[in-house]
Structure formats: structure tokens, C-alpha cells
N, C-alpha and C positions, 0 to 999 in steps of 0.2 A: 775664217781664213781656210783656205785649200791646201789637203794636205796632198802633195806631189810624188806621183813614184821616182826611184831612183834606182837605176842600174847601175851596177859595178862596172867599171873599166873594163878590166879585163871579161868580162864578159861580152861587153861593145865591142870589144877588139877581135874576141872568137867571130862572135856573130855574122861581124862583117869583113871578116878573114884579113886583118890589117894585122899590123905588130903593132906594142905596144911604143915602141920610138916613132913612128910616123903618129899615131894619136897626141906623144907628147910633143911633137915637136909644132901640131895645130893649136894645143895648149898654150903650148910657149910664145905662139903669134898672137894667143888672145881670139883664135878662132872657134876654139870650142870652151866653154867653158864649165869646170867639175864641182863637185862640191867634196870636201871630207866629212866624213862622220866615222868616227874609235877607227883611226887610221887607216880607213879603207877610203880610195878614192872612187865617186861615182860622179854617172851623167845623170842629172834631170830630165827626164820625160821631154817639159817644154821646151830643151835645149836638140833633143834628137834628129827633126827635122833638119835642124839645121847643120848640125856634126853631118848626116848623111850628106845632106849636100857639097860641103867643103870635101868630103870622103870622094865622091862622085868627082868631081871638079878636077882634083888634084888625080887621081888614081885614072880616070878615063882621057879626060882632055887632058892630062901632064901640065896643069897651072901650076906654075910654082906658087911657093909661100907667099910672096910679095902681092904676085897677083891676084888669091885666095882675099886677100887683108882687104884691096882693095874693090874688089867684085862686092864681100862681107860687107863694106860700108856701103855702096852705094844699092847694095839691098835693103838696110836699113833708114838709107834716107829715103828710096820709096814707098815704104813700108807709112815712114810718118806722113810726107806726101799725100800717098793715098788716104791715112787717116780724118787728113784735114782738108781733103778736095769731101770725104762724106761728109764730116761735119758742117762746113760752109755748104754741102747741098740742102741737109737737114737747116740751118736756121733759114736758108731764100726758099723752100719749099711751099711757104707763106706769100712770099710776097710775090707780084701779082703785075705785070709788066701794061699799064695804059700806055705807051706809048704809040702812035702810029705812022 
């Protein structure tokens, strides 16, 4: 198993010159998601791409929260989409079209 860095909130939040209430309130939407460890809350590494983005999103283009929720899903259905447009290329990469 891979062990994952993790940053402190408030560190994320210096970083990227936000306040800690706009980070919770992406939180609270289920947009970013933290982990605790001995009551300090942190971001996951594999999570940070995507807090930047919602960050970007909201802070540059003015998307409210709602529409943050829904851009975040429909990221993640392309995401599996995409997964499984490569794997259905990987298993037909065999097969071999006589038709003429």
C-alpha cells in the first residue's frame, strides 16, 4: 500500500492565499475532501489537484457552490468514461475487422 503525503489546512489555505471559511465551506459541499489525524485537519496530496481547481473555479470565474457540486460531478463521470472508452479500446485492439 502507498503511503500518501498530507498537508495541513491551514497550510493549503496560506499557500493559496484563501481563508480558512471559503476552504470549509468547499468542505461542507463535499468538494474537497480532508482527512484528521491527532486533531489536526489535512488535504491528501491525490486530493490537491482537484481542491486547486474548485479554488480556481470559484475564486476566478465567481461559480458559486452549487455550481462547483455540479461541474465536480460531471468531472468525475468523465474521468470514468474516459476510463472505460480505454479499456474497451484495450480488449478490441485484437480483434480484426473482415468486413468489406
Amino acid at each position: 500500500m502507498e503511503k500518501s503525503t498530507l498537508i495541513l489546512v491551514k497550510t493549503f489555505c496560506e499557500n493559496c492565499s484563501i481563508s480558512f471559511e471559503l476552504f470549509r465551506r468547499l468542505t461542507d459541499y463535499g468538494l474537497i475532501e480532508t482527512v484528521i489525524v491527532a486533531e489536526e485537519e489535512y488535504v491528501d496530496e491525490t486530493n490537491l489537484a482537484k481542491a486547486e481547481q474548485m479554488l480556481r473555479l470559484h475564486t476566478h470565474l465567481q461559480i458559486n457552490f452549487e455550481g462547483l457540486d455540479v461541474i465536480s460531478s460531471l468531472l468525475e463521470k468523465i474521468e470514468v468514461l474516459e476510463e472505460e472508452i480505454k479499456m474497451l479500446k484495450r480488449k478490441n485492439t485484437g480483434i480484426i475487422d473482415h468486413q468489406t
